[in-house]
KESE-780733 format. One record per residue (C-alpha): residue number from 1; x, y, z; residue in one letter. Coordinates in nm, 2 decimals, decimal comma. Layout:
REM residues N
REC   num       xx       yy       zz   residu
REC   NUM        X        Y        Z        a
...
REM end
This chain:
REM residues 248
REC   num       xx       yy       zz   residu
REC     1    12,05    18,63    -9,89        x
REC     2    12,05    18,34    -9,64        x
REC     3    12,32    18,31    -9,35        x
REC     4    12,62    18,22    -9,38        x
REC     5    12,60    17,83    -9,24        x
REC     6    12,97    17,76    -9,16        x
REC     7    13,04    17,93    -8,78        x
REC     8    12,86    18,22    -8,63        x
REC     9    12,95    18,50    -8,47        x
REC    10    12,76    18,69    -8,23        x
REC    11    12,96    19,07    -8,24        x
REC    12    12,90    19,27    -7,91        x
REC    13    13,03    19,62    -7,94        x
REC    14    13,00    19,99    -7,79        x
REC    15    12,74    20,22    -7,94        x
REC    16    12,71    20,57    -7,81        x
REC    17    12,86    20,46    -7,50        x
REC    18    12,63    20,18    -7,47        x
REC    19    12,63    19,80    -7,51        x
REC    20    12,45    19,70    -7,81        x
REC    21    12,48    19,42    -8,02        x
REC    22    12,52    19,31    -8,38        x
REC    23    12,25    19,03    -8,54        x
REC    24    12,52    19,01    -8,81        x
REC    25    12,59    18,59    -8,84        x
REC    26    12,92    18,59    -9,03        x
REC    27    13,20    18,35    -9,06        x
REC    28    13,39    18,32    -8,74        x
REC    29    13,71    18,51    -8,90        x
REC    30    13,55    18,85    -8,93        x
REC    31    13,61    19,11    -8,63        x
REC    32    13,45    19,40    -8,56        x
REC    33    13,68    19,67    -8,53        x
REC    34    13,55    20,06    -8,52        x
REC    35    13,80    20,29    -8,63        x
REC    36    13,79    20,67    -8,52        x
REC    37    13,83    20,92    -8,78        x
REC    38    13,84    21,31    -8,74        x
REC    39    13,47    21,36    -8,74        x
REC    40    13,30    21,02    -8,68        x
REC    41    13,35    20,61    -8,56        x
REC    42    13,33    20,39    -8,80        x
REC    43    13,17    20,03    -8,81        x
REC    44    13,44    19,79    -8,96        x
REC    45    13,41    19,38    -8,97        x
REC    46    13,72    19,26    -9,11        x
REC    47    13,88    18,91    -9,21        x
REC    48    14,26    18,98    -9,27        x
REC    49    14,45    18,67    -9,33        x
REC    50    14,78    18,84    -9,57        x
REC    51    14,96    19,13    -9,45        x
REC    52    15,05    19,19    -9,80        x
REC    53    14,81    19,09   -10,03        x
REC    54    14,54    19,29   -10,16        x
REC    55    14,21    19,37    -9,94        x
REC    56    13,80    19,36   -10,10        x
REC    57    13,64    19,66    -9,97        x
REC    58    13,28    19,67    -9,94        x
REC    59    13,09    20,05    -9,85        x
REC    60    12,76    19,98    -9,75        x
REC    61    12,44    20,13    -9,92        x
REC    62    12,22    20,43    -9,74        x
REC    63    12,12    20,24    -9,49        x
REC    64    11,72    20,31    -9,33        x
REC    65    11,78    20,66    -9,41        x
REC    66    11,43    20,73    -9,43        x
REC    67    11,05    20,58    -9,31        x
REC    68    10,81    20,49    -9,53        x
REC    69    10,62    20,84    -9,54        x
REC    70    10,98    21,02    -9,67        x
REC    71    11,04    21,10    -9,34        x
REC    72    11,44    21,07    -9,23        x
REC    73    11,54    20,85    -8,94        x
REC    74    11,68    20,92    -8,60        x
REC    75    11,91    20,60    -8,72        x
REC    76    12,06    20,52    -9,06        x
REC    77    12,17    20,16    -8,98        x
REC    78    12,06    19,90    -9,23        x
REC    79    11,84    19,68    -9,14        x
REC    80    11,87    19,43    -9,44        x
REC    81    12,24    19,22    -9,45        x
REC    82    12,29    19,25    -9,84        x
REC    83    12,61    19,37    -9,86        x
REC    84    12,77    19,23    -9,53        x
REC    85    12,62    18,90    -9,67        x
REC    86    12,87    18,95   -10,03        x
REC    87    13,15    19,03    -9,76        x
REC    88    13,10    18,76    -9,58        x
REC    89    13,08    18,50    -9,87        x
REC    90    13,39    18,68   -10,07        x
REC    91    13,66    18,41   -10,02        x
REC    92    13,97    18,64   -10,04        x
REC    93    14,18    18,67    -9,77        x
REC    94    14,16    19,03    -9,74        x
REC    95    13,81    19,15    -9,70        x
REC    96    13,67    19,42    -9,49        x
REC    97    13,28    19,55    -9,47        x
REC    98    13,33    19,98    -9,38        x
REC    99    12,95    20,12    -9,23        x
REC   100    12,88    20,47    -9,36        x
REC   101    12,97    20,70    -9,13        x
REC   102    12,66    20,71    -8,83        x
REC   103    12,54    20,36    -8,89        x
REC   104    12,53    20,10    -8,59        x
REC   105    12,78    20,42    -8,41        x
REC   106    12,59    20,70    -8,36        x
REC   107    12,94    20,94    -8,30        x
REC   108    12,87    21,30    -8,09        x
REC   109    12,92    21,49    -8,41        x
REC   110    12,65    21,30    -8,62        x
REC   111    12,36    21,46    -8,74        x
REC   112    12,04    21,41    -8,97        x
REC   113    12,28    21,52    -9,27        x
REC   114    12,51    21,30    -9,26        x
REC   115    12,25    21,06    -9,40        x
REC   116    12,01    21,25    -9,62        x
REC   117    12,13    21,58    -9,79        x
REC   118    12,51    21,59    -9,69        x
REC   119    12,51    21,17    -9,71        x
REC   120    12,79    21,24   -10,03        x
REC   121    12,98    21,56    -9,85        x
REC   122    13,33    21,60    -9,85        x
REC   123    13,35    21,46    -9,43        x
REC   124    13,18    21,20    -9,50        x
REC   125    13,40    21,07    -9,77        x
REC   126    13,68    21,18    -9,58        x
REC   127    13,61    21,00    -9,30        x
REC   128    13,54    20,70    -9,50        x
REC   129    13,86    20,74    -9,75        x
REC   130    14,09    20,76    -9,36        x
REC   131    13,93    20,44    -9,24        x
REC   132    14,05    20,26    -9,57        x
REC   133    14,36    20,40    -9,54        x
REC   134    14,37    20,28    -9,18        x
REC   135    14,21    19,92    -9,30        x
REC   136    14,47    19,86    -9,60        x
REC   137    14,76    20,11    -9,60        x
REC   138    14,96    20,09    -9,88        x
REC   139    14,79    19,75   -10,05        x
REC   140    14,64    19,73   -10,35        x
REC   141    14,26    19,79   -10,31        x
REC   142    13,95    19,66   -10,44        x
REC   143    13,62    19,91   -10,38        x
REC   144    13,31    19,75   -10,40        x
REC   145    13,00    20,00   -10,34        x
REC   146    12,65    19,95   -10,33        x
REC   147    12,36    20,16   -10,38        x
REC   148    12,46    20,49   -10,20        x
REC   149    12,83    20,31   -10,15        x
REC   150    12,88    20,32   -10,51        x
REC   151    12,90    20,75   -10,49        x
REC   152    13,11    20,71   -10,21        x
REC   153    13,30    20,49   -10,31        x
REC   154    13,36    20,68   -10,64        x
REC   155    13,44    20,98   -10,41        x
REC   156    13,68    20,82   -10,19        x
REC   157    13,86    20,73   -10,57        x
REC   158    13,77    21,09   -10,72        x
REC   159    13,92    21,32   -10,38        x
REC   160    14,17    21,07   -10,27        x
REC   161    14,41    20,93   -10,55        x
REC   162    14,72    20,80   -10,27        x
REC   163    14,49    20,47   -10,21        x
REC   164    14,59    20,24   -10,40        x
REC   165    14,25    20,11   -10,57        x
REC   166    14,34    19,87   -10,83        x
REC   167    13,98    19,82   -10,92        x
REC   168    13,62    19,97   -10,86        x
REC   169    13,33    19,79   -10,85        x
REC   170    12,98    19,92   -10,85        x
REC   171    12,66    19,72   -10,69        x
REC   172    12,30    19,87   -10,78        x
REC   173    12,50    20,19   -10,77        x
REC   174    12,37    20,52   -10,69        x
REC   175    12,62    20,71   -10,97        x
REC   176    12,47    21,06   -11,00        x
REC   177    12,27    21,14   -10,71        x
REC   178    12,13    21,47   -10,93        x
REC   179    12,01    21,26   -11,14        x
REC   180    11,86    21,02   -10,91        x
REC   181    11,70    21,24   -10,71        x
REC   182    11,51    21,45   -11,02        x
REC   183    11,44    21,06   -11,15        x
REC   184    11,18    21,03   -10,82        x
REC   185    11,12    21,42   -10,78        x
REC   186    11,30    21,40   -10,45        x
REC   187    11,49    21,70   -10,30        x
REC   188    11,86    21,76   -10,43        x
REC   189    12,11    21,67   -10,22        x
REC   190    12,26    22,04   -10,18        x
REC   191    12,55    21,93    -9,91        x
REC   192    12,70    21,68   -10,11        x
REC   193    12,94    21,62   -10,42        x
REC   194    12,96    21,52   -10,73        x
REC   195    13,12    21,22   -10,85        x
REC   196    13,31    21,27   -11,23        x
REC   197    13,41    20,99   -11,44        x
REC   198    13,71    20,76   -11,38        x
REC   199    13,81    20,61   -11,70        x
REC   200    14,13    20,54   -11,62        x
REC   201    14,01    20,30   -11,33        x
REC   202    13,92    19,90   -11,44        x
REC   203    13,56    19,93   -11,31        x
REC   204    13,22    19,71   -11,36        x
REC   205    12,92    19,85   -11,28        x
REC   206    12,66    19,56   -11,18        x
REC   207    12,30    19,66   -11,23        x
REC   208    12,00    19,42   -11,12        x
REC   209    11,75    19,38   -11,41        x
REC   210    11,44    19,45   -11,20        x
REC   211    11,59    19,76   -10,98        x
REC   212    11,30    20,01   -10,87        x
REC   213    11,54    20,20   -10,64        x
REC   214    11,81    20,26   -10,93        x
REC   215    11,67    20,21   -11,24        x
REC   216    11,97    20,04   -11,49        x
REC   217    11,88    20,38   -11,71        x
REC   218    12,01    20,59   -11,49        x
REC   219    12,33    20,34   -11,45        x
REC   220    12,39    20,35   -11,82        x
REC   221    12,32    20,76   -11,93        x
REC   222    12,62    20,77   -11,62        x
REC   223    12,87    20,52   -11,80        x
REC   224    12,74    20,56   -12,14        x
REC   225    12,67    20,23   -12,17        x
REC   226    13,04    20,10   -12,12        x
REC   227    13,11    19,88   -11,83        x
REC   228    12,79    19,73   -11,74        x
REC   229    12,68    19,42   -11,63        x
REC   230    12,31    19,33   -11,59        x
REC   231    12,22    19,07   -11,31        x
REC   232    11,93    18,87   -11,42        x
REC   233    11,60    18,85   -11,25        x
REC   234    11,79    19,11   -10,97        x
REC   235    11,63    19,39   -10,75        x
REC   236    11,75    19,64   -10,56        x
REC   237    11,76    19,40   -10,26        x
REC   238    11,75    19,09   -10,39        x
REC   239    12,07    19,02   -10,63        x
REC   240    12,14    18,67   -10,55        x
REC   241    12,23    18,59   -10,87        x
REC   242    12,53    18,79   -10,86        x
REC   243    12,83    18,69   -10,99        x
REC   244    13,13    18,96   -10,91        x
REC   245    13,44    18,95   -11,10        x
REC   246    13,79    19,03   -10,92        x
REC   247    14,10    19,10   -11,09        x
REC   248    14,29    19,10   -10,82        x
REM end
């Protein structure tokens, strides 16, 4: 995904009670704004231009959860851009990138669980679910998760029906994570939830073509099929050809 070309913006924020900085280029009407939940600080960028009309929601994916030997990180921040790249380039006037909880703020109550087994617990989508709130109040909301952000996402919807999500959309979407993780013989994420269907919810469920990390099987034994849209010539990390479809 290549930068954004119109206006840069260098973000400088507080991390663990240090200076670090962002190498996130987005347009020059984002702002990075942490908001502090019960358990953890969460990584916002927003670009609010209506005070009443509805707000895009984008949940990052896992992040670098784990090294290349299967090992888990001390730090869960992505490194790729994907999804603050479809934030950035979403032209609504509402729209607001939410970190998972621990990535680019490592808070004092953080710990390897939060991003491995427990990455799907009941805190973690708290904690995300009171930063929405926060973000868009009473608004009409649109979720869009990717990869891991698609659970929590569907979590947030599942434990927390008083936010007012008018639509759920689903990017490379991690949907069943028992499933998932029995796909690649990985260990079972015991500290998390499950996520149940929402049929009741418009939803689309975009699924890249060439995925390795979530194979579209997986995608459609979860929706049955229904609600599925296949991005051509896509991977996991690579879905440039996406075309996402708001209804509001």
């Amino acid at each position: 995904m290549t930068t954004m070309s119109h206006g840069r913006l260098l973000l400088v924020f507080m991390l663990s009670g240090c200076v670090a900085t962002s190498g996130w280029h987005a347009q020059n009407d984002f702002t990075y704004v942490p908001i502090s939940t019960d358990d953890y600080e969460i990584a916002t960028w927003q670009k609010i231009s209506d005070s009443r009309g509805p707000v895009h929601i984008y949940i990052e994916g896992d992040g670098h959860a784990f090294n290349g030997r299967g090992t888990p990180t001390s730090d869960p921040t992505p490194r790729g851009t994907l999804v603050r790249d479809l934030a950035a380039s979403d032209s609504a006037p509402n729209v607001v990138y939410v970190a998972r909880p621990c990535q680019y703020i490592m808070s004092a109550s953080c710990t390897r669980s939060d991003w491995t087994d427990g990455r799907f617990s009941s805190r973690v989508i708290k904690s995300v679910a009171d930063t929405i709130r926060t973000v868009a109040g009473a608004r009409s909301i649109v979720l869009v998760g990717y990869s891991g952000g698609a659970m929590v996402s569907g979590l947030v919807i599942q434990n927390y029906p008083d936010l007012n999500v008018k639509q759920w959309i689903t990017i490379a979407g991690v949907l069943n994570h028992s499933d998932w993780t029995e796909c690649f013989g990985d260990s079972p994420l015991t500290q998390s939830m499950s996520l149940n269907k929402l049929p009741n919810l418009p939803q689309t469920h975009y699924v890249a073509e060439k995925d390795e990390t979530v194979p579209t099987a997986l995608s459609v034994r979860w929706t049955g099929g229904a609600n599925i849209v296949i991005v051509p010539n896509a991977t996991h990390d690579n879905l440039k050809n996406l075309k996402i479809d708001f209804m509001y």
